[in-house]
N, C-alpha and C positions, 0 to 999 in steps of 0.2 A: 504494500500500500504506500501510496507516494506521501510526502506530508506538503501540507501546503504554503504558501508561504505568507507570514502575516501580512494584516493589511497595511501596519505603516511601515511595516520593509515593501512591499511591492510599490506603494504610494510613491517613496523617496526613489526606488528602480527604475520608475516611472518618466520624472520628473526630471531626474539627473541625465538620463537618455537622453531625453528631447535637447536637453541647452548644450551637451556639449559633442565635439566630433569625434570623439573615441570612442563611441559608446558600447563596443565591445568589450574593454577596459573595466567598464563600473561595474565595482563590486561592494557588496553589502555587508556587514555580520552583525549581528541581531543577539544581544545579550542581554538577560533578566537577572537583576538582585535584587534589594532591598529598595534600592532610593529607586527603581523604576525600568524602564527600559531603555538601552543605552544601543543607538543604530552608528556602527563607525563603517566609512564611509570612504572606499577607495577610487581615485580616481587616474586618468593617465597627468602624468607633472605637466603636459601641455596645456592640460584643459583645468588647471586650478583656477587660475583668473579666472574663465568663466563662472565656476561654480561659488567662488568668494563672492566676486565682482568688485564692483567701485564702494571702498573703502567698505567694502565686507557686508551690502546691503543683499546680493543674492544670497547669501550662507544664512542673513537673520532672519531672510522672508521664508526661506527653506524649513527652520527651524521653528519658526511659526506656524506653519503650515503643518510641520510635523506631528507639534501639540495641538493642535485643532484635529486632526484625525486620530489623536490617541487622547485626549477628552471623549472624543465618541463613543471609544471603546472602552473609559476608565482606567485608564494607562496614563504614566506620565512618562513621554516619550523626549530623548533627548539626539543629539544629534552633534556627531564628531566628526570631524571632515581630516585626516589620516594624512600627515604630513610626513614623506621619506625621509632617513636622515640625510645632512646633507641640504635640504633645501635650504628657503635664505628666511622663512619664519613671515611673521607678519611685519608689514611695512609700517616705520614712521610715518607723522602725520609731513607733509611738504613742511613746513615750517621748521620743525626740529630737525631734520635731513638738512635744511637748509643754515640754519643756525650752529648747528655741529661741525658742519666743513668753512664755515666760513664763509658762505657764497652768498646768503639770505641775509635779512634786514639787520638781523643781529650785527652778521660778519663783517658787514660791508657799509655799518654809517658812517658819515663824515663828517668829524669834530672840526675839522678846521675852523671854523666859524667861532667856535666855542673857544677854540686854542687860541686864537690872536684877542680874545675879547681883555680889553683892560679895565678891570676892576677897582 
């Protein structure tokens, strides 16, 4: 007898499919304990941007969506997006990237104005 596969693992199968072009690649694992059900969530490293997006609003609508179909079922369903080692991790926001190397508002004011002032 086959088992089937839950609804909000098939739902996330689903969903991860459609937006990215690997989609041979997505793979799912679906683990139950105490604090609820925990879906980690693999994808090919090309199509991570996709599934993050711009500054990580695909990954939270995803994750929203996940617990709204596991409310249905009285599950508290949660949602890990499965990072190789190796990759570069989550992005600074532009301002701190910017500010850290030097290049941004921080790095690059100009006192001059300030330095010749006679007091």
């Amino acid at each position: 007898m086959s088992e089937s596969i839950p609804k909000d693992q098939e739902f996330i199968d689903y969903v991860v499919k459609a937006l990215v072009d690997h989609s041979d690649d997505v793979k799912t694992e679906r683990t139950v304990d105490e604090m609820g059900v925990l879906i980690t969530l693999h994808v090919n490293p090309e199509d991570m941007g996709q599934v993050i997006g711009r500054s990580g609003q695909t990954a939270r609508s995803l994750r929203t969506l996940l617990r709204v179909v596991g409310a249905k079922n009285n599950a508290r369903v949660n949602l890990k997006i499965y990072e190789p080692e190796g990759s570069q991790g989550p992005r600074r926001p532009r301002f701190e990237r910017e500010s850290m190397h030097g290049t941004g508002p921080v790095g690059t004011a100009d006192t001059s104005m300030v330095d010749d002032l006679k007091i």
